[in-house]
MIKELUM-130928 format. One record per residue (C-alpha): x, y, z; residue number from 1. Coordinates in pm, 1 decimal, padded with zeros to 6 digits. Example, Ala and Ser with C-alpha at 12.3 -4.5 7.8 and 13.67 -1.06 7.14 Angstrom:
<sites>
[[01230.0,-00450.0,00780.0],1],
[[01367.0,-00106.0,00714.0],2],
</sites>
This chain:
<sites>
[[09978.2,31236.1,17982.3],1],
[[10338.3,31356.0,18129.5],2],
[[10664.0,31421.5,17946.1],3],
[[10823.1,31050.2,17966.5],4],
[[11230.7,31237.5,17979.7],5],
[[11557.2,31037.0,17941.7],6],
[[11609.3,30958.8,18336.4],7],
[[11966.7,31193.8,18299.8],8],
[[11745.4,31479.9,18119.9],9],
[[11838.5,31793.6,18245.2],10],
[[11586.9,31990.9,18019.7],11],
[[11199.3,32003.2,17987.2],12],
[[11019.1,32004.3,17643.6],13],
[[10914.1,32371.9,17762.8],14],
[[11342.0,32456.4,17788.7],15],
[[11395.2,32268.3,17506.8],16],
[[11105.2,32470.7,17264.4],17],
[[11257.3,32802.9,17440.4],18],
[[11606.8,32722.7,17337.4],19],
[[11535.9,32673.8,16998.0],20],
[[11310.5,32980.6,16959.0],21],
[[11527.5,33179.8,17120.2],22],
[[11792.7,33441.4,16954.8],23],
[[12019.3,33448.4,17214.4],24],
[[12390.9,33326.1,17168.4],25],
[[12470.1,32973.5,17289.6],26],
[[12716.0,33067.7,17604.0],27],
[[12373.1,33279.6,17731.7],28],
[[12162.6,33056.4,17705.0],29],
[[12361.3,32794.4,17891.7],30],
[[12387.7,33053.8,18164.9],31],
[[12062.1,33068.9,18160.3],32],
[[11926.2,32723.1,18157.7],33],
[[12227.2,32608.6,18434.5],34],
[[12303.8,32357.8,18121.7],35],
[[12661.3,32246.0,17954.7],36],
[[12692.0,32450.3,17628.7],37],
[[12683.4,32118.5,17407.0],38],
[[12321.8,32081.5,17519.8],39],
[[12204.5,32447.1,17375.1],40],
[[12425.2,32344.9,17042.8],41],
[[12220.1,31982.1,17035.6],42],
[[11881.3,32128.4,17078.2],43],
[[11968.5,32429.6,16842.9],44],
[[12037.3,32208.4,16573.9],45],
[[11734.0,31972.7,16631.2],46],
[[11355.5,32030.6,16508.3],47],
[[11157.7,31856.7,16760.8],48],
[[11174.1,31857.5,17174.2],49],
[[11143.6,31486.6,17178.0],50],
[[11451.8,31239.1,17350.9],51],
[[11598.7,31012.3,17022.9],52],
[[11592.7,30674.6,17125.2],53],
[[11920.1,30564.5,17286.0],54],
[[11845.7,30158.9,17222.4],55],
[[11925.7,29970.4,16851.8],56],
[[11790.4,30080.0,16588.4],57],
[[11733.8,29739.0,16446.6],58],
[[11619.5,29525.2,16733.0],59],
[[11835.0,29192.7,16768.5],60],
[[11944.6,28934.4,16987.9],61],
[[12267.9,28925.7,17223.2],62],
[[12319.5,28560.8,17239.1],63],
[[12161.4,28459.8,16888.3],64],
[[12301.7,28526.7,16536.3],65],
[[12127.1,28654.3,16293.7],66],
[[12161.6,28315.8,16163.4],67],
[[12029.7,28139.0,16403.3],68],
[[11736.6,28385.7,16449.5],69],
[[11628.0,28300.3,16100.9],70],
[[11618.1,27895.7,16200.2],71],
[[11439.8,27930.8,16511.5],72],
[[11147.2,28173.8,16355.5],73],
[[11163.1,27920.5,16056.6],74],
[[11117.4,27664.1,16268.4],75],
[[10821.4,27767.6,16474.4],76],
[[10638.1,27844.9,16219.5],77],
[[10704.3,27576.3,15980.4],78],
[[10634.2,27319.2,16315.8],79],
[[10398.0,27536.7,16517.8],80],
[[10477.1,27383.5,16811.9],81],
[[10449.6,27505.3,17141.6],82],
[[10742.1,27718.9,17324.5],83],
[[10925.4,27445.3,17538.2],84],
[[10903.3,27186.1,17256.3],85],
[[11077.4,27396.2,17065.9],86],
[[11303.6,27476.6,17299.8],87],
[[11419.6,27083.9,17353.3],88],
[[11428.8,27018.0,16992.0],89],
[[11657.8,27349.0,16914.1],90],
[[11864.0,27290.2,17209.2],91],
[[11996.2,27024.0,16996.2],92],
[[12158.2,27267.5,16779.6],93],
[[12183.4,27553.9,16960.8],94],
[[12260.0,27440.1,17294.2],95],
[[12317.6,27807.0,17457.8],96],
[[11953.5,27890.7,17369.9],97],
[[11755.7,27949.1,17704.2],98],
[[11376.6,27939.4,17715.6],99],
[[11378.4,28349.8,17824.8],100],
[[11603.7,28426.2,17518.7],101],
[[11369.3,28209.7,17267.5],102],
[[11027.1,28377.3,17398.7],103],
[[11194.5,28712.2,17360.4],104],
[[11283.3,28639.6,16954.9],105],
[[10954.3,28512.6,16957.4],106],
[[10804.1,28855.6,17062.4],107],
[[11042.5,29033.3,16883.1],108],
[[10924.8,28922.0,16535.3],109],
[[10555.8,28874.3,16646.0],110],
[[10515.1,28492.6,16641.8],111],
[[10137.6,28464.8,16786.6],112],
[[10064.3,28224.6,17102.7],113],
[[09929.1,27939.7,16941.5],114],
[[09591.3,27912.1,17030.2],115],
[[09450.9,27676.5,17303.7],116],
[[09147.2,27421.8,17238.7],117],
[[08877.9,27533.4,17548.9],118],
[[08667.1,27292.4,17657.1],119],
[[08340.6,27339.1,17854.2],120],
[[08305.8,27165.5,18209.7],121],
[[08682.7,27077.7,18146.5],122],
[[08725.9,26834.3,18455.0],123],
[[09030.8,26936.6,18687.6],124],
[[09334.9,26763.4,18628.4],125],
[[09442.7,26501.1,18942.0],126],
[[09764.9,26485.1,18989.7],127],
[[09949.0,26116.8,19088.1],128],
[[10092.0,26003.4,19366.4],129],
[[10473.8,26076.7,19358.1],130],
[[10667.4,25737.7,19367.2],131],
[[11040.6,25625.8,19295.4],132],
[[11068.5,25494.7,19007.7],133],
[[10957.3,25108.7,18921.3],134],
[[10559.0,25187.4,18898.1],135],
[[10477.0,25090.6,18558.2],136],
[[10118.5,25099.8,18388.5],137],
[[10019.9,24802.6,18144.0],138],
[[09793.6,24802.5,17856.9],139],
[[09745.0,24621.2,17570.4],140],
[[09640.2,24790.0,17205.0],141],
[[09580.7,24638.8,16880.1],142],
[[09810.7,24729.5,16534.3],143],
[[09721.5,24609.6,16203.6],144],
[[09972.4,24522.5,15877.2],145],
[[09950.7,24429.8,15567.9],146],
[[10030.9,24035.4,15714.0],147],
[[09709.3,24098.7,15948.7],148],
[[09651.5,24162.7,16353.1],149],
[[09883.9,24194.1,16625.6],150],
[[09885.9,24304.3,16939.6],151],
[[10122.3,24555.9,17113.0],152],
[[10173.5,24528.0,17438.5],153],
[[10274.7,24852.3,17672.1],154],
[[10475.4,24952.0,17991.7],155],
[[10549.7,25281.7,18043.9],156],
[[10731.1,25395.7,18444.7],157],
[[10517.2,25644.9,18598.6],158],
[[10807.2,25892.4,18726.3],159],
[[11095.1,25824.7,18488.7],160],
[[10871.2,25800.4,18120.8],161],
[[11062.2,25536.4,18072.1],162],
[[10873.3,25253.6,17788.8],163],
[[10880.1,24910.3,17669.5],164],
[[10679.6,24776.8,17410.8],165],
[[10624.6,24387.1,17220.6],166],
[[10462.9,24304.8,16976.4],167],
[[10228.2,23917.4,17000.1],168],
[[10056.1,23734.9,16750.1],169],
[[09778.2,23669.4,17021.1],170],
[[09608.9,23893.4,17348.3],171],
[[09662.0,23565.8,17560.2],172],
[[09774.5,23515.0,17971.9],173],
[[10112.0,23342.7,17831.0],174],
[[10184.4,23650.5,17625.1],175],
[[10100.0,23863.6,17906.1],176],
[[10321.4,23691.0,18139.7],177],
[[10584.0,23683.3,17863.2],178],
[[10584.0,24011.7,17867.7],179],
[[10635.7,24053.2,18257.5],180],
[[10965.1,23832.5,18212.1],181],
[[11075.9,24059.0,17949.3],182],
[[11020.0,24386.2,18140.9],183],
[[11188.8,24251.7,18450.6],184],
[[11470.2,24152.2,18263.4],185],
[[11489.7,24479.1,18036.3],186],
[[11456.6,24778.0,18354.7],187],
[[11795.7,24808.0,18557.8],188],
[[11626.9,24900.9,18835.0],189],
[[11351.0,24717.0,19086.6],190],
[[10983.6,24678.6,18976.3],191],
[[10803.1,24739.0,19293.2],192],
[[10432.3,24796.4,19157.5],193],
[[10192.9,24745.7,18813.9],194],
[[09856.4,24850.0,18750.2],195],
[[09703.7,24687.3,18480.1],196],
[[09299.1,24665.3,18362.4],197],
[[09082.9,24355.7,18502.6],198],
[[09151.7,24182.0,18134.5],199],
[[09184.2,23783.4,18134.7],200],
[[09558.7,23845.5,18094.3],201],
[[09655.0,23977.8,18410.6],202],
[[09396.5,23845.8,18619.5],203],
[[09106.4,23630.0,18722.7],204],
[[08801.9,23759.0,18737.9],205],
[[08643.2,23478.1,18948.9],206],
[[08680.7,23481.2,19314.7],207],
[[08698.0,23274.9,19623.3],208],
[[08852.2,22956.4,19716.3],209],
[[08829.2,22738.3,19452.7],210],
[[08970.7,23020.8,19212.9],211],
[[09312.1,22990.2,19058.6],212],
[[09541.5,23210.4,19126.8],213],
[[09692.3,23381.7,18762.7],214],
[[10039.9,23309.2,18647.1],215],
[[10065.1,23712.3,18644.5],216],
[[10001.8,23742.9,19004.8],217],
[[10208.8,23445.3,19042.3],218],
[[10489.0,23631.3,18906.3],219],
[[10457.3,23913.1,19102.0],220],
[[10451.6,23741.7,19438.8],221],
[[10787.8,23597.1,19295.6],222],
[[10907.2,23897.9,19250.3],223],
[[10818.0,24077.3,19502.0],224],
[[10601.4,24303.1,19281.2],225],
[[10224.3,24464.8,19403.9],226],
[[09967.0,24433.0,19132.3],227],
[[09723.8,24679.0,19131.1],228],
[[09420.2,24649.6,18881.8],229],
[[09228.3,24970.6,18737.9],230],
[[08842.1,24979.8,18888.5],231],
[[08608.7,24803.0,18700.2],232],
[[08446.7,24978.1,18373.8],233],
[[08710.1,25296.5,18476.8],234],
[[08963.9,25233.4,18181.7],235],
[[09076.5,25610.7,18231.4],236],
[[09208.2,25483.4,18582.2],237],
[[09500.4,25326.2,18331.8],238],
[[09541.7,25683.3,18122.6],239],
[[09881.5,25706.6,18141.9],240],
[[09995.4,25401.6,17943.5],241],
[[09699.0,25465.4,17752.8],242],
[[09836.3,25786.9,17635.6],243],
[[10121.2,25578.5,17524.3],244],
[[09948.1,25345.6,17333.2],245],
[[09835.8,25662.1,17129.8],246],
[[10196.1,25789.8,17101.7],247],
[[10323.7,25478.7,16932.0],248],
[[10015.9,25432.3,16714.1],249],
[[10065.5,25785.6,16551.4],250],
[[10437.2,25702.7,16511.3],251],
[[10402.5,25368.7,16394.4],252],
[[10052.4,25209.8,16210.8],253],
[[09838.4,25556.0,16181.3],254],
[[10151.9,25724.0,15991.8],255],
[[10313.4,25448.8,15780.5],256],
[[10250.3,25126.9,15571.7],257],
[[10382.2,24820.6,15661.4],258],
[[10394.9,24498.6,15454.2],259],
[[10468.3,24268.5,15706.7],260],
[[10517.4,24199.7,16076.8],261],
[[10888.4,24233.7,16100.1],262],
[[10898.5,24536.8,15931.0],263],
[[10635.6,24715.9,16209.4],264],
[[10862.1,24504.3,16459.6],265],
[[11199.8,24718.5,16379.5],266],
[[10966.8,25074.9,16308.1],267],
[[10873.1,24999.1,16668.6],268],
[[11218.9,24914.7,16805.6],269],
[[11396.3,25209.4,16665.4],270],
[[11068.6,25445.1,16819.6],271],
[[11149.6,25355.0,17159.1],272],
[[11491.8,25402.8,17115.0],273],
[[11470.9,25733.7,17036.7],274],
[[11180.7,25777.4,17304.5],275],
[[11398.8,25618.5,17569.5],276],
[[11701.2,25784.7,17448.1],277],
[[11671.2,26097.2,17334.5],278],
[[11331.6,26270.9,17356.2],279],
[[11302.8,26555.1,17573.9],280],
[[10994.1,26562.9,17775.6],281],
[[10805.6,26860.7,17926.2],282],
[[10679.9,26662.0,18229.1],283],
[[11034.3,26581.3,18297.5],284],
[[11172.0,26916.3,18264.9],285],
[[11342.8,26892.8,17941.2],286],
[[11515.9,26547.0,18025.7],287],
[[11479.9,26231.4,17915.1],288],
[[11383.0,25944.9,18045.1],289],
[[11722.3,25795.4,18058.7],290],
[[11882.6,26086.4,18141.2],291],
[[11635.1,26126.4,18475.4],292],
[[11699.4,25669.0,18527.4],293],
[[12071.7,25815.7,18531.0],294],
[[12035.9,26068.9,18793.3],295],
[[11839.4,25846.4,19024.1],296],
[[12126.3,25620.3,19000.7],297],
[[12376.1,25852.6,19104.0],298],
[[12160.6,25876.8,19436.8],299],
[[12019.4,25531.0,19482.8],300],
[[12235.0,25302.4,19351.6],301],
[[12113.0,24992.4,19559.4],302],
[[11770.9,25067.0,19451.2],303],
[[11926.4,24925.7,19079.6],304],
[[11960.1,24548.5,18958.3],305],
[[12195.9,24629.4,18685.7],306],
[[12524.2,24867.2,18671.1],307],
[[12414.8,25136.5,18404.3],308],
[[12672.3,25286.5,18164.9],309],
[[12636.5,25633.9,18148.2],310],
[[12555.3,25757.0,17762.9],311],
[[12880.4,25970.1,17637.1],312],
[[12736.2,26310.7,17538.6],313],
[[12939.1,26629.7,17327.7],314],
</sites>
């Protein structure tokens, strides 16, 4: 392998081992070499031909304190989450931490990758459609309390993350249309398309003239709103909201106790607060879903049915 030199070396390790064998005086042997005398002197003194290091001896951060070093590492490995969900939730308290400078501590005091699940015949992931925002997926999922069954029902906007959640004593078409009215009325901005399963909430399942038309689709067509239904026996169609339905069941029923409805009820409301509010999500690039309903805003405000008020941040 070659000599790896400082790139402003003017000496080989050959020079360097001659120098220091040699008995000639210091002023020759710069006359000799073509070399400043404070070279000769440095190599004189020194017992091996190797360059010192010229970085830190103890390896550290520029932006980070030592301080702050200690709670990020702590963190990591007390969460063991991955590298950009740290990065949200420490942003929070460190908010001139960049992703770069957090993989780099990271590295520096060897935090392994975490390891990734492989699957066999993995299926490729399909990407959606991109649409403005106002395409929200319905589903309905069952919760259990101490007072017995309910059921949650689920909208969640395919581009903005935003979600909206109820909870119903029964899985029935009034609740489901209940529901509709409720989302309309909550987003600030114009519904233009739902997909939902074929359930007996949302639609009919019997065709042809002498079918009624649902009071969902009826509210749609009021509202100017295109319901789409998932094919049939193809629940993943819906996976989305689905995914959702997990997300709130993890936070909510499969984590705590509750002793009666009411008590699930505000659990639930103060979840999608913070969802709504102040979770950063990776698929949104570290933004919330708020935060990405404001931006859209600021470029199409007549797309909106209400005037937002901008959240006041430090």
């Amino acid at each position: 392998m070659g000599q790896l030199l400082h790139k402003c070396a003017r000496t080989t390790e050959k020079t360097r081992r001659e120098i220091q064998l040699s008995k000639e005086s210091i002023a020759s042997l710069a006359r000799r070499f073509g070399v400043n005398r404070k070279t000769i002197a440095k190599w004189k003194n020194r017992t091996s031909c190797q360059d010192v290091p010229m970085g830190p001896k103890v390896k550290r951060s520029k932006v980070l304190t030592e301080q702050e070093e200690k709670v990020v590492i702590a963190f990591r490995k007390l969460t063991q989450l991955p590298l950009d969900d740290c990065l949200y939730t420490l942003q929070e308290t460190i908010p001139h931490l960049s992703r770069s400078t957090l993989h780099r501590c990271f590295q520096r005091h060897g935090c392994p990758k975490l390891e990734k699940v492989k699957l066999n015949n993995k299926a490729a992931k399909k990407q959606f459609k991109t649409y403005p925002i106002g395409y929200f997926h319905i589903d309905i999922a069952e919760v259990q309390t101490a007072q017995g069954k309910l059921y949650l029902f689920v909208a969640i906007d395919r581009t903005s993350k935003s979600c909206y959640a109820r909870l119903y004593a029964f899985a029935s078409m009034s609740a489901a249309v209940g529901f509709l009215e409720d989302l309309i009325a909550f987003v600030p901005y114009k519904i233009h398309k739902i997909l939902t399963d074929n359930g007996v909430q949302f639609t009919n399942r019997k065709e042809g003239e002498l079918a009624l038309e649902h009071m969902f689709d009826r509210i749609c067509e009021q509202e100017g709103i295109v319901h789409r239904r998932t094919q049939l026996a193809h629940p993943w169609t819906n996976g989305q909201v689905e995914r959702m339905n997990r997300t709130i069941k993890e936070a909510t029923v499969q984590s705590y106790y509750y002793s009666s409805h009411q008590q699930l009820e505000r659990h639930l409301n103060d979840f999608l607060l913070a969802y709504n509010f102040a979770r950063r999500l990776k698929a949104l690039k570290g933004k919330t879903p708020w935060q990405l309903i404001e931006e859209q805003w600021q470029k199409i405000l007549t797309f909106f049915t209400k005037i937002l008020i901008p959240l006041l941040r430090d």
